[in-house]
C-alpha positions as MATLAB code, in Angstrom:
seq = 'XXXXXXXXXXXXXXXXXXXXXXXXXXXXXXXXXXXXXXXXXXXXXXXXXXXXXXXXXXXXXXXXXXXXXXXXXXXXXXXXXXXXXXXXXXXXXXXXXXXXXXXXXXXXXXXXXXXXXXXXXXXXXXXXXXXXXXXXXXXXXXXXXXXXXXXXXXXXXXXXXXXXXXXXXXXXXXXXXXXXXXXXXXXXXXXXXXXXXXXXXXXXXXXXXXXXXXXXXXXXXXXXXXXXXXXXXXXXXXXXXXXXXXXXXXXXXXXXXXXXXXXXXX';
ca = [
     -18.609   26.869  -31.817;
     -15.468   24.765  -30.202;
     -16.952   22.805  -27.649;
     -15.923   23.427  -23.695;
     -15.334   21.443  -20.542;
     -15.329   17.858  -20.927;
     -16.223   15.300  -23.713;
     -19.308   12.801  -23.775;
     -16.755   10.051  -23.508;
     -15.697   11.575  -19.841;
     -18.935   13.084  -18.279;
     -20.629    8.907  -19.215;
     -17.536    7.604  -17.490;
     -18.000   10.218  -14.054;
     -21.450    7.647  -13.796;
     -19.241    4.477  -12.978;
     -17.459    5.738  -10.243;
     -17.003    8.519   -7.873;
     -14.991   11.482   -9.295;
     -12.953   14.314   -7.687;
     -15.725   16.957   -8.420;
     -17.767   14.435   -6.153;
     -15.664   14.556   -3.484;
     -17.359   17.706   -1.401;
     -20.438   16.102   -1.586;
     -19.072   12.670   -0.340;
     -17.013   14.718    2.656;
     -20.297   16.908    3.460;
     -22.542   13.845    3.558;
     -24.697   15.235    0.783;
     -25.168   11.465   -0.565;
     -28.908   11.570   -1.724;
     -28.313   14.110   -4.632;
     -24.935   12.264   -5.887;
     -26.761    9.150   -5.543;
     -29.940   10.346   -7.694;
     -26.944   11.172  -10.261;
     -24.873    7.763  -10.241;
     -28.041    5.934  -10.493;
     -29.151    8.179  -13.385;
     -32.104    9.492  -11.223;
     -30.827   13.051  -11.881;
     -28.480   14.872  -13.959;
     -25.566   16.773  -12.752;
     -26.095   20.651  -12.222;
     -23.838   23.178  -12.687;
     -23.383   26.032  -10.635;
     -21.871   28.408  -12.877;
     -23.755   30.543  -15.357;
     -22.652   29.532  -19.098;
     -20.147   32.453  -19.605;
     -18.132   31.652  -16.375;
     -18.042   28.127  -17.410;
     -16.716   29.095  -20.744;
     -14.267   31.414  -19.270;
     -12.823   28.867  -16.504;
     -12.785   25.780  -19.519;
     -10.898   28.061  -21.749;
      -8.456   29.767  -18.817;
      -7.307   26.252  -17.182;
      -5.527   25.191  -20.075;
      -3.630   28.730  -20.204;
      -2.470   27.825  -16.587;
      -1.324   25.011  -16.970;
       1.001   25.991  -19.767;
       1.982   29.156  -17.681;
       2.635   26.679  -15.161;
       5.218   25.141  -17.489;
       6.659   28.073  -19.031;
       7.921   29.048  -15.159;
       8.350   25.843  -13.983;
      10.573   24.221  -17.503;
       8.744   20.695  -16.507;
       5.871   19.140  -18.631;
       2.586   18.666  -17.937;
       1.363   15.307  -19.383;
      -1.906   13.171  -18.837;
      -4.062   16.457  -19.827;
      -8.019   14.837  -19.205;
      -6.827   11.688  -18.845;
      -8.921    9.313  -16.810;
      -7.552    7.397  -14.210;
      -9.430    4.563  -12.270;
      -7.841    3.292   -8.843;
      -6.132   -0.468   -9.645;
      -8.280   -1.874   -6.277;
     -10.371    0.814   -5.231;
     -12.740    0.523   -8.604;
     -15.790    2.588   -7.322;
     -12.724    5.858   -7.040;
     -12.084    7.457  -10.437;
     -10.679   10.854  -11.380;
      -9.648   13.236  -14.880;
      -7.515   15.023  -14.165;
      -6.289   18.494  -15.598;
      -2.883   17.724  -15.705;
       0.839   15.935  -13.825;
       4.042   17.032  -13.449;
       5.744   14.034  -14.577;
       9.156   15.152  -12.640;
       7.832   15.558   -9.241;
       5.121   13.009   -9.789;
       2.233   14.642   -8.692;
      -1.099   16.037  -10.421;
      -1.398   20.032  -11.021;
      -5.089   21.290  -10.897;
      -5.906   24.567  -12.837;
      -8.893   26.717  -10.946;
     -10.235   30.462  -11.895;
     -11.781   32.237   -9.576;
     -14.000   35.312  -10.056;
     -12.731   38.539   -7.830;
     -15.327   38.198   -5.538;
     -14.614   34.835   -3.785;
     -13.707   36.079   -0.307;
     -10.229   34.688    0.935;
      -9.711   32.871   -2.130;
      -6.631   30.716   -1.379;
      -8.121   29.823    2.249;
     -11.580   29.166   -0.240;
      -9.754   27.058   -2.304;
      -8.195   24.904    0.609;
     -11.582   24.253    1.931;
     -13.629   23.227   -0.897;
     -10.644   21.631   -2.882;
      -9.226   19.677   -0.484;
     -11.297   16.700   -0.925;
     -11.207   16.993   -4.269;
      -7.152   17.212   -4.208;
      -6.713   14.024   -1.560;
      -9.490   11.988   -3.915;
      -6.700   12.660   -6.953;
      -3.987   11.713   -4.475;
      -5.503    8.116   -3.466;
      -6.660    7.497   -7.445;
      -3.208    8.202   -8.929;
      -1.696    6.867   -5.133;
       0.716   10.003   -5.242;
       1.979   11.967   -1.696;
       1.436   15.482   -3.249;
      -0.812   17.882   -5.524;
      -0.613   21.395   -6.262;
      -4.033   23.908   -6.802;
      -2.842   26.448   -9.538;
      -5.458   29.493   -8.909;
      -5.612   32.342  -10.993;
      -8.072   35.411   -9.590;
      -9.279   37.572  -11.725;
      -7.398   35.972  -14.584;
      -4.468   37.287  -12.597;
      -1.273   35.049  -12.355;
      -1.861   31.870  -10.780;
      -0.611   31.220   -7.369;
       0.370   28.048   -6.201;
      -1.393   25.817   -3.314;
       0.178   22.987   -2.074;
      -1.844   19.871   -0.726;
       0.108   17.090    1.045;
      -1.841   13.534    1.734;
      -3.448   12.912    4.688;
      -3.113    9.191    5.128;
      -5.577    9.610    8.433;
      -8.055   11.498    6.409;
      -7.329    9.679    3.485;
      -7.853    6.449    5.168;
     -11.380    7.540    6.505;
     -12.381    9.063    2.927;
     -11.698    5.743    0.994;
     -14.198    4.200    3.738;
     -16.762    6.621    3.320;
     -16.543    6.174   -0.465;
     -16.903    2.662    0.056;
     -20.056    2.929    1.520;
     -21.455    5.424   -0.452;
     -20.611    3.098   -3.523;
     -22.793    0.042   -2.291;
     -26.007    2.277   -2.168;
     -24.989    2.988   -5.656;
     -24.718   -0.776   -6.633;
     -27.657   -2.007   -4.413;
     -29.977    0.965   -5.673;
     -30.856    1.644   -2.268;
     -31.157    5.356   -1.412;
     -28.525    6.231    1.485;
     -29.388    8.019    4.282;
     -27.988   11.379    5.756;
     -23.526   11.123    6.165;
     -22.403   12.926    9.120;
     -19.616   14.961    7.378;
     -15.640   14.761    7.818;
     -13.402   17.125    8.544;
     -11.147   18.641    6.159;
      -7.433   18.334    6.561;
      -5.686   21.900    7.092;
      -2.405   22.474    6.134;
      -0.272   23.339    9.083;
       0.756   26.969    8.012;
      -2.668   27.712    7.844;
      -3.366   26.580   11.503;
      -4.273   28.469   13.963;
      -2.843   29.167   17.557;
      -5.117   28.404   20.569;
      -4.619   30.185   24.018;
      -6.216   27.357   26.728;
      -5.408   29.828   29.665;
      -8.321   29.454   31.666;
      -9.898   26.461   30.743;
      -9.816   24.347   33.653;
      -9.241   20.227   32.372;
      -6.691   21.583   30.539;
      -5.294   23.108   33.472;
      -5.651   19.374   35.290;
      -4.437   17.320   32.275;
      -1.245   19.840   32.108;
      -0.173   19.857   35.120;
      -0.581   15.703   35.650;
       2.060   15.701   31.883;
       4.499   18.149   33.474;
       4.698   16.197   36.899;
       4.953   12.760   35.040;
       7.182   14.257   32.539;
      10.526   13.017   33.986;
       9.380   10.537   35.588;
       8.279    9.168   32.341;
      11.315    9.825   30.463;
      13.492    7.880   33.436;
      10.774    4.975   32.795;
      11.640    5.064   28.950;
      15.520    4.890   29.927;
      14.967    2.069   32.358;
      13.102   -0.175   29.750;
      15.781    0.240   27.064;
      18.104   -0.157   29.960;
      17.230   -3.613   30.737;
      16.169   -4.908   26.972;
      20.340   -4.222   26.501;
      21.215   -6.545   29.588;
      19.360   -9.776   27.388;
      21.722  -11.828   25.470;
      20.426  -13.168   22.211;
      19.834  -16.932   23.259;
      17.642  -15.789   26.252;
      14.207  -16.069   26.089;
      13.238  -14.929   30.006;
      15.036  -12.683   32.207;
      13.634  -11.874   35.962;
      14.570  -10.672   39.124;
      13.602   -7.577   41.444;
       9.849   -7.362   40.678;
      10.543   -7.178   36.428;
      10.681  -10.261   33.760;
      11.827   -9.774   30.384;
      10.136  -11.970   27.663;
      10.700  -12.694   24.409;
       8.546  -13.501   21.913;
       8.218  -13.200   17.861;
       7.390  -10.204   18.153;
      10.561   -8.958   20.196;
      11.316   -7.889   23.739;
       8.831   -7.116   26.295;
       8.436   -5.993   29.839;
       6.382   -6.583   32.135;
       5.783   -6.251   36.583;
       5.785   -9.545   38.608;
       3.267   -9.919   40.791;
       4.769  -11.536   44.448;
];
């Protein structure tokens, strides 16, 4: 029988680094069980019986070449392995890129009974999506998800430098528990980025401090918008060869950094 899912070569080299499929864990702070696996405590467990396994190893492929039969751009890199060029302990195979728009395509099959499935998909792919993103250092990914072996619909994942920024971090330490052999304690988890379509809209009639905090914006609102005017106002009046301007209660300074303001005290 034609062997499924990944080869020896790439489940050995998921052991020196952290992968995308690790990413949920990493985000959740479930560290203890990813670190038993790194550290070749514990092997990997799947979570899919054999025959759904078999099914999603043999549909991704299909949507992926779906993908470029509507799209008329290639997918290249099929399972290729990527490590991060500074970020060493961040690795990632990934299913396929679109080499136009620069970005890597990830095939997922669903069965028909995952509730919500594209809001599903956001939520537990995410991490996975942004940890491709900072390996292959690209701005955009795309889920492909086919339910039901229907056709695949598209879901769009744009970088979140903030989150990004805070994931590599986490990674980081995770990582050094990994090379020190020391068995990390409980994460606190991070939240997931969501994309703004799917945001919701928040009434805050009633709530009191926002009440306070709203009105104190709207009063200062003008107010804060003549102080904006005022200090691009006076930067304007300094000639290039002056380094201080005063007079009236303000001084203008210059320094390497540019122009700055600043109250005199009497």
């Amino acid at each position: 029988m034609k062997r499924l899912g990944l080869t020896d070569a790439q489940i050995a080299a998921r052991s020196k680094f952290i992968g995308g499929s690790d990413a949920l864990k990493i985000v959740q702070g479930e560290w203890f069980e990813l670190w038993l696996q790194k550290t070749g405590r514990a092997e990997s467990k799947s979570i899919l019986s054999p025959w759904d396994s078999a099914v999603r190893h043999t549909l991704e492929p299909l949507i992926l070449d779906w993908y470029e039969e509507q799209t008329g751009r290639a997918i290249t890199r099929r399972g290729e392995s990527v490590v991060h060029p500074k970020h060493y302990f961040m690795g990632c195979t990934l299913d396929g890129w679109d080499e136009k728009l620069a970005k890597p395509i990830d095939a997922k099959a669903l069965n028909i009974w995952t509730p919500k499935p594209l809001e599903w998909c956001i939520e537990h792919y995410t991490p996975q999506m942004h940890h491709q993103l900072i390996v292959c250092q690209a701005s955009h990914a795309a889920l492909h998800v086919s339910l039901g072996m229907k056709e695949p619909e598209p879901v769009e994942i744009e970088l979140d430098e903030f989150f990004a920024a805070e994931y590599v971090e986490k990674c980081r330490e995770f990582w050094r528990y990994v090379e020190t052999d020391k068995e990390p304690p409980g994460a606190p988890p991070l939240t997931v980025p969501v994309p703004i379509e799917r945001m919701r809209r928040v009434s805050m009639e009633g709530n009191n401090n926002w009440a306070i905090v709203a009105g104190f914006w709207l009063a200062n609102k003008e107010p804060a918008a003549k102080f904006k005017r005022a200090t691009e106002d006076l930067k304007a009046m300094i000639e290039p060869d002056v380094g201080e301007a005063f007079g009236h209660g303000v001084a203008v300074i210059r320094d390497k950094r540019g122009l700055g303001i600043k109250e005199m005290k009497a």
